[in-house]
VOSEBA-485754 format. One record per residue: x, y, z of N, C-alpha, C, O, CB in turn; residue in three letters; residue number from 1. Coordinates in nm, 3 decimals, decimal comma, padded with zeros to 5 digits. Atoms other than C-alpha are relative to their C-alpha. Glycine has a CB too. Example, Ala and Ser with C-alpha at 12.3 -4.5 7.8 and 13.67 -1.06 7.14 Angstrom:
2
       nc1       nc2       nc3      cac1      cac2      cac3       cc1       cc2       cc3       oc1       oc2       oc3      cbc1      cbc2      cbc3   resn   resi
    00,089   -00,119    00,000    01,230   -00,450    00,780    00,090    00,120    00,000    00,194    00,118    00,066   -00,099    00,003    00,125    ALA      1
   -00,082   -00,119   -00,006    01,367   -00,106    00,714   -00,077    00,109    00,073   -00,026    00,220    00,090    00,041    00,046   -00,142    SER      2
//
This chain:
118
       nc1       nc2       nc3      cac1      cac2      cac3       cc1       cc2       cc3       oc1       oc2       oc3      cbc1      cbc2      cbc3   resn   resi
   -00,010   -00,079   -00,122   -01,868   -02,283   -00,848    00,050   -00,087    00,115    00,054   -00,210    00,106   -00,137    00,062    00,034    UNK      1
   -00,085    00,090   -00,098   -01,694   -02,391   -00,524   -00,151   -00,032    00,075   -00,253    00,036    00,089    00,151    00,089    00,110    UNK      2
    00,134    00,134   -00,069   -01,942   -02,685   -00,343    00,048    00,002    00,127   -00,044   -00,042    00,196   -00,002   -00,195   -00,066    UNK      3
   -00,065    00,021   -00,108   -01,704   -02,669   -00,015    00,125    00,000    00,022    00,211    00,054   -00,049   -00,028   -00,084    00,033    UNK      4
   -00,152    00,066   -00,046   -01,414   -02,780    00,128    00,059   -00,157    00,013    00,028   -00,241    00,098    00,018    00,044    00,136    UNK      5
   -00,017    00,132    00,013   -01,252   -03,079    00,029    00,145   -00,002    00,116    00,100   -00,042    00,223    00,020   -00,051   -00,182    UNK      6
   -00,077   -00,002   -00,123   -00,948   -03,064    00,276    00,076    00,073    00,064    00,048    00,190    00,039    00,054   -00,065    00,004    UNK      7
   -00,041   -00,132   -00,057   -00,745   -02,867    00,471    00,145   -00,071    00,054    00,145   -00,179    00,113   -00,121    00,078    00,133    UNK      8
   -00,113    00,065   -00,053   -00,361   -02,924    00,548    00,103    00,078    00,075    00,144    00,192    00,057    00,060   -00,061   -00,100    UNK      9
   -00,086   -00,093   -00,091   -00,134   -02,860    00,821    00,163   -00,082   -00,025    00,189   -00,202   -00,032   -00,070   -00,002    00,194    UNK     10
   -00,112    00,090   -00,002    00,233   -02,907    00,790    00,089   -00,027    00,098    00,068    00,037    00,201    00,065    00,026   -00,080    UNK     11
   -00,038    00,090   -00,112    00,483   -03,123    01,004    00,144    00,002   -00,095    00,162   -00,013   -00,216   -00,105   -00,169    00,038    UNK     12
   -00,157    00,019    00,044    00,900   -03,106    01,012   -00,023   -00,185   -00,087   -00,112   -00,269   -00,099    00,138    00,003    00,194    UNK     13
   -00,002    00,127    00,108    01,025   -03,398    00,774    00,046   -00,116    00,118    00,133   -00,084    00,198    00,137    00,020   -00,158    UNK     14
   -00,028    00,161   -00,105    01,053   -03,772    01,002   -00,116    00,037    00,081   -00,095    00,004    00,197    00,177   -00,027    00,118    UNK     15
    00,099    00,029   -00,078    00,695   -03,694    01,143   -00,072   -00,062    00,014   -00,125   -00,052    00,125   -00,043    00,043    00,013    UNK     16
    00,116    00,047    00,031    00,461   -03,891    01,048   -00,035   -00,110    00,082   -00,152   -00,148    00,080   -00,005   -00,029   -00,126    UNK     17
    00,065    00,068   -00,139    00,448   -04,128    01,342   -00,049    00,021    00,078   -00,122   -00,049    00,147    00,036   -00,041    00,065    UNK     18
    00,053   -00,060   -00,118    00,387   -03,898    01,550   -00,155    00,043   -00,058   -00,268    00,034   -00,010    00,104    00,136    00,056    UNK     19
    00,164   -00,083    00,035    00,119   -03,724    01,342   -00,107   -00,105    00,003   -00,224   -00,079    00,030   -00,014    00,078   -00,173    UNK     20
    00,115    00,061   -00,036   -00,041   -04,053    01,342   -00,044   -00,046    00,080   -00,156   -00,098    00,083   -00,022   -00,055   -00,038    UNK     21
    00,076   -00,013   -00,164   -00,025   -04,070    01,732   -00,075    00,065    00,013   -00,184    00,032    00,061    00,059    00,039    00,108    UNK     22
    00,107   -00,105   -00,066   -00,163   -03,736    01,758   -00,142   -00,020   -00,061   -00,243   -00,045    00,005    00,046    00,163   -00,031    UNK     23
    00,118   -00,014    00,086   -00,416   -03,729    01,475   -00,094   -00,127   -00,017   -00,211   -00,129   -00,057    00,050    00,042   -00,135    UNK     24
    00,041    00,151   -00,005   -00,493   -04,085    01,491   -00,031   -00,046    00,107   -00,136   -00,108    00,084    00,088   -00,086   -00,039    UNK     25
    00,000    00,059   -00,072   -00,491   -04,203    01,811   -00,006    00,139    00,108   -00,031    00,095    00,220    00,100   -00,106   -00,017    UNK     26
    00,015   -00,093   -00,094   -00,503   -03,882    02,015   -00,148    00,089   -00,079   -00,220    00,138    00,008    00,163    00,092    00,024    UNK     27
    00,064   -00,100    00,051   -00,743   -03,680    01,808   -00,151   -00,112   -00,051   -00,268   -00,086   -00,081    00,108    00,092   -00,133    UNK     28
    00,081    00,141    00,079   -00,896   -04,060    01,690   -00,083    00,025   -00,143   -00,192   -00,023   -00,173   -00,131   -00,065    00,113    UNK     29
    00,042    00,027    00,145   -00,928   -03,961    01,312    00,055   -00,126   -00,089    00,173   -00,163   -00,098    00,039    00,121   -00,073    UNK     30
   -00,041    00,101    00,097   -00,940   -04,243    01,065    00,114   -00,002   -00,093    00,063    00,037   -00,199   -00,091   -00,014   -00,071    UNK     31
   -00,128   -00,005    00,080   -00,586   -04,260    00,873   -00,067   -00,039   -00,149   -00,153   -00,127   -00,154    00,131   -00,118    00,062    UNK     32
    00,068    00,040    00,119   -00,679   -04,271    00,488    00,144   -00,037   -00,073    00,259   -00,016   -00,034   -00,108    00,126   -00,078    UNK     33
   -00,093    00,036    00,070   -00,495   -04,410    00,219    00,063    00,106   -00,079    00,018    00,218   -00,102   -00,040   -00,094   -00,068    UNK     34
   -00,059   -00,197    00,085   -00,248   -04,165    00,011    00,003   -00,076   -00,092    00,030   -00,195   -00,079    00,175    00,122    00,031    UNK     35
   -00,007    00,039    00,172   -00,273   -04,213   -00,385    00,181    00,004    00,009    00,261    00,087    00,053   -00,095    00,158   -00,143    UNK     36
   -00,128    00,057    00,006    00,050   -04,399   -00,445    00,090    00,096   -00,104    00,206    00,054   -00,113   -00,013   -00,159   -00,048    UNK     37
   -00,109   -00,099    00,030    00,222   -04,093   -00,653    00,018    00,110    00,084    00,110    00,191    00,072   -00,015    00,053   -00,122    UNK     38
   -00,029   -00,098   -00,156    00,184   -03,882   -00,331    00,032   -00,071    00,124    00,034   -00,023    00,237   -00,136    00,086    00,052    UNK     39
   -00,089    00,107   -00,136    00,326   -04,158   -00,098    00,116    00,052    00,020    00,146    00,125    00,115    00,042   -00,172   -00,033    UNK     40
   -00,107   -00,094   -00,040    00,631   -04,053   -00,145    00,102    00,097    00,048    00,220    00,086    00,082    00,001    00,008   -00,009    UNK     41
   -00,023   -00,097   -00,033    00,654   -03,739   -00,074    00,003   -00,012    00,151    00,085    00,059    00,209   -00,076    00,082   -00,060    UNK     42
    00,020    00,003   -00,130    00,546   -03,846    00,291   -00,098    00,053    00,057   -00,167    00,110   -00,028    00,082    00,035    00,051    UNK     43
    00,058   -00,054   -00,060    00,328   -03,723    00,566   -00,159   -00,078   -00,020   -00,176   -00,175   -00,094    00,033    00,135   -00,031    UNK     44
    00,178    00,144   -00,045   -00,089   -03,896    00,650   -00,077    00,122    00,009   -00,083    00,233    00,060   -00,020   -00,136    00,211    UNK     45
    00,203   -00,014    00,052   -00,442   -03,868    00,505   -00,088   -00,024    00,138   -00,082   -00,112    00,223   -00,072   -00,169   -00,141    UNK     46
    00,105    00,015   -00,161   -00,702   -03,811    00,792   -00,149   -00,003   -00,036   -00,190    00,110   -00,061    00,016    00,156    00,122    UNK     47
    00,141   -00,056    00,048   -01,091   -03,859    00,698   -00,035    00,139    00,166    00,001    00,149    00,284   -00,154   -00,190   -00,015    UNK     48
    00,050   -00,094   -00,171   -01,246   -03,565    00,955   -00,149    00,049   -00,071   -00,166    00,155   -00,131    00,140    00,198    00,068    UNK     49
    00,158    00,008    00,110   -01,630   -03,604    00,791   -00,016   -00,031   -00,061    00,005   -00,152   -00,079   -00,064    00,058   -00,057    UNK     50
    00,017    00,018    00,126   -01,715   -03,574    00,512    00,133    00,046   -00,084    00,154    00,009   -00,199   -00,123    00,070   -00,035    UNK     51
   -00,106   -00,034    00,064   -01,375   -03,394    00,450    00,124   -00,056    00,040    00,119   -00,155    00,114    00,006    00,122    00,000    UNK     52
   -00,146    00,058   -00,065   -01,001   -03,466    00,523    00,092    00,102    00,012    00,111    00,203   -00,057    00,076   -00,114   -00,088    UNK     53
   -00,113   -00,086   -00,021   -00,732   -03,332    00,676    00,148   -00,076   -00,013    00,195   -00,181    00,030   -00,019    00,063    00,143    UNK     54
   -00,165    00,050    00,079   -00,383   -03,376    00,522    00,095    00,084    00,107    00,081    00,197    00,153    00,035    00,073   -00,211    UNK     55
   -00,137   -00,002   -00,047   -00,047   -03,392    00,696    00,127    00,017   -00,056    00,228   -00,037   -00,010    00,015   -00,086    00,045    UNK     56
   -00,152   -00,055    00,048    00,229   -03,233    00,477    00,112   -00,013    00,057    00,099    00,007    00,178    00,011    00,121   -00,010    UNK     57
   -00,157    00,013   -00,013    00,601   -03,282    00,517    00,054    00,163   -00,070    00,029    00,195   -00,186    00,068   -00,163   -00,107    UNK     58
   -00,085   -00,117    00,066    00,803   -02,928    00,463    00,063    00,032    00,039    00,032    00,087    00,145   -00,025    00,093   -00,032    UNK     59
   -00,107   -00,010   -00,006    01,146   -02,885    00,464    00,032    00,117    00,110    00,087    00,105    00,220    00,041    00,010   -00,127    UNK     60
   -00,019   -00,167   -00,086    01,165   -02,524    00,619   -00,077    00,001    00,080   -00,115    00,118    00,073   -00,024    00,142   -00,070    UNK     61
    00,146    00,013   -00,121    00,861   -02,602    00,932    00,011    00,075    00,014    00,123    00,124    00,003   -00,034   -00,066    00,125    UNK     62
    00,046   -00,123   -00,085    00,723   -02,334    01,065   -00,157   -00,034    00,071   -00,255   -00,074    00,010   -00,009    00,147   -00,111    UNK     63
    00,167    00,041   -00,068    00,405   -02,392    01,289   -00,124    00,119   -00,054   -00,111    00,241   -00,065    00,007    00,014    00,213    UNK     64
    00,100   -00,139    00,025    00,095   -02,196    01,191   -00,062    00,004    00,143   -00,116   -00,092    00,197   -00,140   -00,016   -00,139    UNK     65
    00,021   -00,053   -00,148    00,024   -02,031    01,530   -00,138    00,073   -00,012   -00,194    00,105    00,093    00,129    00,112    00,055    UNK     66
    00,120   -00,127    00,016   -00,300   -01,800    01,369   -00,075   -00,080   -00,056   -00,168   -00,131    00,008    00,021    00,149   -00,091    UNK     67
    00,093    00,051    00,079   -00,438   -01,973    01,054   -00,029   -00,180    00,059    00,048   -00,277    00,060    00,063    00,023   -00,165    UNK     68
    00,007    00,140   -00,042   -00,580   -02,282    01,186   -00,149   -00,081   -00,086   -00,235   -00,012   -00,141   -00,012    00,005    00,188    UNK     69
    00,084    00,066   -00,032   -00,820   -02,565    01,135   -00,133    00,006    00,095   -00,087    00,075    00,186    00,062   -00,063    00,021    UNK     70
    00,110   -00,037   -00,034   -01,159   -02,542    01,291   -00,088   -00,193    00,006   -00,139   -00,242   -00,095   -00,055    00,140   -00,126    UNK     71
    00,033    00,107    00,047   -01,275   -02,914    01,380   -00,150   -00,007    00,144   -00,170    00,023    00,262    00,154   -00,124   -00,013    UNK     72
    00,131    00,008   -00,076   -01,636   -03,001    01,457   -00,014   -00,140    00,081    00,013   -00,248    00,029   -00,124    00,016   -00,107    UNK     73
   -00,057    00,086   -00,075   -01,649   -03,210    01,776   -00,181   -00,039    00,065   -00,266    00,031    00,118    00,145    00,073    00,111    UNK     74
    00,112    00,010   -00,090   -01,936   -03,428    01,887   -00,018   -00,061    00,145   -00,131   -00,074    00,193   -00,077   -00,058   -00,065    UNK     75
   -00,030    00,033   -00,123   -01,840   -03,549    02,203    00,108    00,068    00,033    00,222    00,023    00,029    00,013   -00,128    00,020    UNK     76
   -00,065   -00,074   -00,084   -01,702   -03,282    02,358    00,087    00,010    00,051    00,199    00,038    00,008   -00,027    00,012    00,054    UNK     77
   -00,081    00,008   -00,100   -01,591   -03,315    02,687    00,036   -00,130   -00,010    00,127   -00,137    00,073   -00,049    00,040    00,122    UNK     78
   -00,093    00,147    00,014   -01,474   -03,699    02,615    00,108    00,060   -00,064    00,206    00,037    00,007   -00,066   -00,142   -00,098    UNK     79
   -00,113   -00,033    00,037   -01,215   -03,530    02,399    00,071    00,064    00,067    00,189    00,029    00,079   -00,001    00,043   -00,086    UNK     80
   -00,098   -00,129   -00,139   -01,081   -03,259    02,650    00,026   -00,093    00,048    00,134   -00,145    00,019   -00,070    00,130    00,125    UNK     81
   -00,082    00,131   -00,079   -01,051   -03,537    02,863    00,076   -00,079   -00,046    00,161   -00,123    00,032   -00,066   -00,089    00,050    UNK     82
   -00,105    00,103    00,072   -00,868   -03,765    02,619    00,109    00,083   -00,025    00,213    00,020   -00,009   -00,048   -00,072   -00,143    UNK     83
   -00,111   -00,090    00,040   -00,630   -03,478    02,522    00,088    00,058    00,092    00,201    00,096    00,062   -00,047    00,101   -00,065    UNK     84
   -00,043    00,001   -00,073   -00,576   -03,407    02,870    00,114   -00,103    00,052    00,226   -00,079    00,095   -00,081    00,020    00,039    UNK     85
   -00,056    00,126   -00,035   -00,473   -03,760    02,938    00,124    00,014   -00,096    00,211   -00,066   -00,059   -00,102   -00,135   -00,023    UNK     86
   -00,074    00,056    00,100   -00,251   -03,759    02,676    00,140    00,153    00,017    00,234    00,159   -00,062   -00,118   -00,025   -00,177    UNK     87
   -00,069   -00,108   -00,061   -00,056   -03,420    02,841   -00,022    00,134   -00,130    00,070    00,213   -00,151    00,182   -00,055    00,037    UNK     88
    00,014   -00,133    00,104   -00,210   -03,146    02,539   -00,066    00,055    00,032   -00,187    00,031    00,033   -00,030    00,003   -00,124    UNK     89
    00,085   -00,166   -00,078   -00,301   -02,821    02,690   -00,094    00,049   -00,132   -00,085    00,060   -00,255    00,154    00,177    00,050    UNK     90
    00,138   -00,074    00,039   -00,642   -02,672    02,644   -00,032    00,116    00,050   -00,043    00,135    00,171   -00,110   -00,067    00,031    UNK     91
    00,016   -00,091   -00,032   -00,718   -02,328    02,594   -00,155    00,039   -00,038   -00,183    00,084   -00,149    00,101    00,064   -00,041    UNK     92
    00,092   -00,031    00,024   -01,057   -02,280    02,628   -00,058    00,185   -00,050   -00,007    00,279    00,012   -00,038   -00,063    00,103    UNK     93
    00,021   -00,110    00,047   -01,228   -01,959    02,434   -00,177    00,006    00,032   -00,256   -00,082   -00,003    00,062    00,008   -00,157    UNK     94
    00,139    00,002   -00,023   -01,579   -01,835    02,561   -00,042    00,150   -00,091   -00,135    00,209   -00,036   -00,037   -00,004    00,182    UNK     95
    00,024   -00,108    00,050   -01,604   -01,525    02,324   -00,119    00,016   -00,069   -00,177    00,122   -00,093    00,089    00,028   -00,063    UNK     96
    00,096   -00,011    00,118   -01,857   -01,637    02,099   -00,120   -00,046    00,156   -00,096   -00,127    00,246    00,031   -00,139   -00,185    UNK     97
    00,117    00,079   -00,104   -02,189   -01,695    02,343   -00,075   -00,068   -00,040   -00,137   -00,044   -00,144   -00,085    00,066    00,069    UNK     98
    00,046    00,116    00,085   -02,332   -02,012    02,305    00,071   -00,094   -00,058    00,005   -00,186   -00,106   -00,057    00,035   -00,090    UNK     99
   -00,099    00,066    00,071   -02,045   -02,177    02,167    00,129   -00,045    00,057    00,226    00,029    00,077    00,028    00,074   -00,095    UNK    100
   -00,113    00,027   -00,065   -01,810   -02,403    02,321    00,082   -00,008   -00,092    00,045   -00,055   -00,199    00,002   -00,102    00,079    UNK    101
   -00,113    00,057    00,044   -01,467   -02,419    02,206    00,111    00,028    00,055    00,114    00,126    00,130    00,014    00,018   -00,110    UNK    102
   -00,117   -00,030   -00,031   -01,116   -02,441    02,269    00,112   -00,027   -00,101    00,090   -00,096   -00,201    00,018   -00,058    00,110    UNK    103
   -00,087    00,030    00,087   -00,784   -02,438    02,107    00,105   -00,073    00,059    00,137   -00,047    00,175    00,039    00,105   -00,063    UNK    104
   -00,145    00,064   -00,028   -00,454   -02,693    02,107    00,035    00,038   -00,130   -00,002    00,095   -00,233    00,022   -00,172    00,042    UNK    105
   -00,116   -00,015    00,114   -00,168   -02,733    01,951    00,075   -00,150   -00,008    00,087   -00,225    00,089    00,125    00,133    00,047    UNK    106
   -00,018    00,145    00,069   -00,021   -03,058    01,724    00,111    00,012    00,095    00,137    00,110    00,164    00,027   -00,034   -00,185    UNK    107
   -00,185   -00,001   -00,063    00,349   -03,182    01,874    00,056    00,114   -00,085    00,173    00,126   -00,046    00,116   -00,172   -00,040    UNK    108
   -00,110   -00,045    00,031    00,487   -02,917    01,645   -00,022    00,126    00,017    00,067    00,204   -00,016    00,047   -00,035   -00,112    UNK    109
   -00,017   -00,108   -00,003    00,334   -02,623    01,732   -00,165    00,092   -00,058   -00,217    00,197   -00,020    00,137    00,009   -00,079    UNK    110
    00,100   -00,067    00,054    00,032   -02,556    01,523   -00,164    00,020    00,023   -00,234   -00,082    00,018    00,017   -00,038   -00,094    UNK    111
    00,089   -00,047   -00,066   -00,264   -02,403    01,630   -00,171   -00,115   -00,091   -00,179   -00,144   -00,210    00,023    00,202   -00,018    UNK    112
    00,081    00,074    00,052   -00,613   -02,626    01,590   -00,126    00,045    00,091   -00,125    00,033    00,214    00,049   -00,147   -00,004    UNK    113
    00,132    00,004   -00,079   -00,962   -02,542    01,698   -00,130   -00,088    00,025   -00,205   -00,130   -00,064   -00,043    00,085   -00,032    UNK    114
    00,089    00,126    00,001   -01,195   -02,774    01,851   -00,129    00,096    00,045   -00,128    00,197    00,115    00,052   -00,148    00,121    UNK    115
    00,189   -00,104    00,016   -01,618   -02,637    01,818   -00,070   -00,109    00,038   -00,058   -00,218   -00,018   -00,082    00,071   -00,193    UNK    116
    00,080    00,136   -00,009   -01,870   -02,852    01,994   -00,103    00,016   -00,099   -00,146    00,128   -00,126   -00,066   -00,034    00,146    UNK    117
    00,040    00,038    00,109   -02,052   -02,972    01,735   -00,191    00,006    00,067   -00,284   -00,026   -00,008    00,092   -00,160   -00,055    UNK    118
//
């Protein structure tokens, strides 16, 4: 039977992966993981984000996912808004759920990501 979620991947035009590891790395400050050396290749960066990971695909035809997104649990909050600010990535905060902070950005290419305080 399914135990969870082992990762979740968003994809990125092909020559990204510097950037993804500005944003995701150094803007988002997830740990870069190693890629099993018959999926090197192909391109694009391993992210631990918990206990799970989030993968950075390379695909030919990009298209941003604007709806289906990511959902990432955040324990310092407002240090991140503020770091994401700094870094010029608009925040759309959502108060729908009561009780529940969150807001949504978007990667450099477009794709929609939700941040949940944790």
């Amino acid at each position: 039977m399914i135990a969870g979620i082992d990762h979740v991947q968003l994809a990125v035009p092909p020559g990204s992966e510097d950037e993804a590891r500005h944003f995701f790395g150094g803007v988002l400050g997830l740990e870069e993981l190693p890629k099993p050396e018959p999926l090197a290749a192909h391109g694009g960066a391993w992210f631990a984000c918990g206990d799970q990971q989030l993968h950075v695909g390379v695909e030919a035809d990009f298209s941003p996912a604007r709806k289906a997104h990511p959902a990432l649990s955040v324990s310092r909050y407002d240090e991140l808004q503020e770091r994401l600010r700094a870094a010029g990535v608009g925040l759309t905060d959502d108060d729908s759920i009561p009780g529940l902070r969150r807001c949504y950005v978007a990667d450099p290419w477009g794709n929609r990501i939700e941040l949940v305080e944790a």
